[in-house]
C-alpha positions in Angstrom: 11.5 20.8 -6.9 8.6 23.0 -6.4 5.5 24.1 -4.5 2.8 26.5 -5.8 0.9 28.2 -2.9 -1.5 31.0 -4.5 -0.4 31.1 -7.6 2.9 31.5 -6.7 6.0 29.3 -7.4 8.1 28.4 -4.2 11.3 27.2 -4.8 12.4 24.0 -2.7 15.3 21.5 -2.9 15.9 18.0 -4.3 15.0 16.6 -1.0 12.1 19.0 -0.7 13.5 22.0 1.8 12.2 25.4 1.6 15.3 27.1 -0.3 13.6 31.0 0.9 12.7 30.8 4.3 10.6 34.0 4.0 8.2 32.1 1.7 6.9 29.7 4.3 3.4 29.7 5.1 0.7 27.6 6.3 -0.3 26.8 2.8 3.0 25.5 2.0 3.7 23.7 5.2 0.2 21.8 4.1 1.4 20.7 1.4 5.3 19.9 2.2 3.4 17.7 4.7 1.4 15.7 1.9 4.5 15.8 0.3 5.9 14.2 3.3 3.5 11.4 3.8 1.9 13.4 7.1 -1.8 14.1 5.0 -3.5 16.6 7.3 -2.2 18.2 10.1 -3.8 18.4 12.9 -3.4 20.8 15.8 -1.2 18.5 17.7 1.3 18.5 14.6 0.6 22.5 14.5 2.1 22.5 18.1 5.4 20.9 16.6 6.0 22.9 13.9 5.0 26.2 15.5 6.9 25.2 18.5 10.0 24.5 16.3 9.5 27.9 14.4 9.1 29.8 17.4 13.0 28.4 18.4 14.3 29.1 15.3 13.2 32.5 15.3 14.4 33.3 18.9 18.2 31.6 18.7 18.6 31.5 15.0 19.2 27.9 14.7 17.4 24.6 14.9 16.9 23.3 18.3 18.3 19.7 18.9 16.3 16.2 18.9 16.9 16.1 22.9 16.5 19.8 23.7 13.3 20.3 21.8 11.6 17.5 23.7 12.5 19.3 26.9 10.9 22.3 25.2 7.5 20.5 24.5 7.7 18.6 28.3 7.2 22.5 29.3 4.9 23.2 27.1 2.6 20.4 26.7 3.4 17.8 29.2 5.3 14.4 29.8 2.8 12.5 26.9 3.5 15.0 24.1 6.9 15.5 24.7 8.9 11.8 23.6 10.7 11.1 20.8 8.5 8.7 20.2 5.6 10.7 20.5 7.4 12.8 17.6 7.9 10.0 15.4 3.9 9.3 15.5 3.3 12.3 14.0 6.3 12.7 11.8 7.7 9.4 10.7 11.1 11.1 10.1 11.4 12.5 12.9 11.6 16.5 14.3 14.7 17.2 11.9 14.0 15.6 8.4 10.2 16.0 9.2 8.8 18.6 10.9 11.3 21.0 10.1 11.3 20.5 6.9 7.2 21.1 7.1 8.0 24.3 9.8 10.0 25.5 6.6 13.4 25.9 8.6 16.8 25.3 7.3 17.9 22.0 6.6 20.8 21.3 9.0 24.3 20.2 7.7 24.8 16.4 7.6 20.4 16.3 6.8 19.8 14.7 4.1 
């Protein structure tokens, strides 16, 4: 599979993950989201993905289902911080979904 931001072909698995994780960018996080079935993102899925990124970069892995709503209760509140709140805005969820979209590593046992 493949994704061509600016002239430029990205490389991305079967299932759609970023295979170089120094190629992600907005552009390409657009349109792994239409790929996705998200359509536009809007600043509230922004906060996800930028939230999720931000945890990857600081502890080298990606942060669990459970721990990165804690994360977002912090950041953002009790109403943005569910699961189920999540799934509204990425049908499958923080790990297939939005990390997938924040261009992280697909974690083992993800399909």
């Amino acid at each position: 599979m493949e994704a061509i931001v600016d002239g430029k072909t990205i490389k991305l698995s079967e299932a759609g993950w970023l295979e170089n994780l120094d190629e992600w960018s907005e552009e390409l996080a657009k349109q792994i989201a239409v790929n996705e079935k998200i359509g536009e993102l809007t600043q509230e899925h922004w906060d996800i993905i930028n939230t999720a990124r931000d945890y990857f970069l600081e502890n080298g892995s990606v942060c669990e289902p459970r721990k990165f709503s804690k994360i977002l209760k912090d950041k953002y509140g009790k109403d943005r911080s569910s699961q189920k709140y999540i799934y509204s805005l990425f049908p499958t969820g923080l790990i297939k979904c939005a990390n997938k979209i924040a261009g992280l590593p697909r974690p083992k046992g993800c399909s």
